[in-house]
N, C-alpha and C positions, 0 to 999 in steps of 0.2 A: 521448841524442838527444831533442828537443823534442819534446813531445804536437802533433801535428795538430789543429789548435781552429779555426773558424770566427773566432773572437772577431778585432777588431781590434788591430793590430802597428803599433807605428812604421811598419817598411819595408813594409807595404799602402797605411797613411796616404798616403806618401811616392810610391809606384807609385799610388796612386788618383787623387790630385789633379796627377803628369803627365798620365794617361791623359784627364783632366776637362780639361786645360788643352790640351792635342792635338787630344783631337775638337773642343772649342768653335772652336778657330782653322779647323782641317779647314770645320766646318759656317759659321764665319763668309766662309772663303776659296767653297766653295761656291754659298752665297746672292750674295754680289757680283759671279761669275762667270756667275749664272743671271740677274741683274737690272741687271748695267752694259750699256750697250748697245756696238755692235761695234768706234764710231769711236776708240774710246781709243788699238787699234792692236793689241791682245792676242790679237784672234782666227784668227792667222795660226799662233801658238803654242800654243790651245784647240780641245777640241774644239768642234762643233759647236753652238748654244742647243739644240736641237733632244734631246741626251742629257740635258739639265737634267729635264727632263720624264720622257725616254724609261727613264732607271736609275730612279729610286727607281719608278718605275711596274711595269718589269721582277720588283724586288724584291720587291716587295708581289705580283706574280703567283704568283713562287717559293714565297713563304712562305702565299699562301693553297694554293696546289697541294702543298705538304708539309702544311699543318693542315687539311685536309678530305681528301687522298686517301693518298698514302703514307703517315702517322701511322696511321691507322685501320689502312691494308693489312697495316702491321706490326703491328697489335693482332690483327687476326683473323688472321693466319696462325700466330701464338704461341699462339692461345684452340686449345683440344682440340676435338672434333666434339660437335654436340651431344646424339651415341649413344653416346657416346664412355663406358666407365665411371668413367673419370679425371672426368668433370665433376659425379659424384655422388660418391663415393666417394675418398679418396685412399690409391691402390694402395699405399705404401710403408707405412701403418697398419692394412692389412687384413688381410693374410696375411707369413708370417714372414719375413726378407731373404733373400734370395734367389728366391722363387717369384713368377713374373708373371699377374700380373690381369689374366684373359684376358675372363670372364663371369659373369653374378651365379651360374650354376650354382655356379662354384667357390667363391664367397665360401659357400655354403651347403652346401659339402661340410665346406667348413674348418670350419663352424658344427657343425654335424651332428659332425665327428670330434674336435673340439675339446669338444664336450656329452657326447660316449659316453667321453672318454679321462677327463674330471673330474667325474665324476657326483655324487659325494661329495667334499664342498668344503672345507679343511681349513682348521681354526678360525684367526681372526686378532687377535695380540695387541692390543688396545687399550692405546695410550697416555693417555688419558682416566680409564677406571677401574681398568685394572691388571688385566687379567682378558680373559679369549680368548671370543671370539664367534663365531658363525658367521654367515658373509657372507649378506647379503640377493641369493637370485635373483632376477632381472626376468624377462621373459617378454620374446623378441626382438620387436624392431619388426616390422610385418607388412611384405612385399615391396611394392617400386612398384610400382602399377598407375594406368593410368589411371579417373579416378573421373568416372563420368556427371554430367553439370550439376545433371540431375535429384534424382538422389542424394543430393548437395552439399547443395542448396535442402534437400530434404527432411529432410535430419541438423541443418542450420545453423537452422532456418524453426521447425522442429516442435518 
């Protein structure tokens, strides 16, 4: 079976330049049925001059009405809340599969029973120098909170 490639093929080549050769006629047939006038005798078989205008006007309403309001609508009905702890944290890396990420409580229980079960860290082989170390602890991030402006200034300033 053939790889899937973007790249070009014969048979696109081939499909691209009907496709190019279609619309150009479509959009040349159009232009001359928006700008011949009525006596020729064809307009008994046409729609109305009046749709020459009124569709590509149409379309361009559709397409601004899907890129400024339905596009978004479906962007923010997909985005999580924004108390949401899916928009800090991603539940599936926090705690073990199976258990659901309900509240930072629990992410700090997990913390807490996770610190008391591994207290003493067991050493880890270096491929480097051939020889077992022991792991460097950090000290956990401190919790979110919100930080006074004041504060901010005074850490950033001083």
């Amino acid at each position: 079976m053939p790889e899937h490639t973007p790249a070009p093929t014969p048979h696109r080549a081939v499909y691209g330049f009907a496709f190019y050769m279609l619309f150009t006629v479509l959009f040349l047939v159009y232009v001359s049925w928006a700008l011949l006038p009525v006596e020729f005798g064809l307009h008994s078989y046409l729609p109305d001059k009046y749709f020459a205008v009124f569709v590509p006007f149409l379309v361009m309403v559709f397409a601004w009405f899907f890129a400024f309001l339905i596009y978004p609508a479906i962007n923010l009905s997909m985005t999580v809340d924004v108390d949401s702890i899916a928009s800090v944290v991603d539940p599936k890396l926090a705690l073990p599969k199976g258990t659901e990420f309900t509240s930072w409580s629990q992410l700090q229980k997990g913390k807490d029973i996770e610190d008391s079960t591994s207290k003493k860290a067991s050493p880890v082989n270096c491929n480097l120098c051939r020889t077992f170390h022991q792991p460097v602890t950090r000290a956990p991030i401190a919790p979110l909170r919100f930080l006074d402006l004041q504060e901010v200034n005074t850490a950033y300033y001083n």
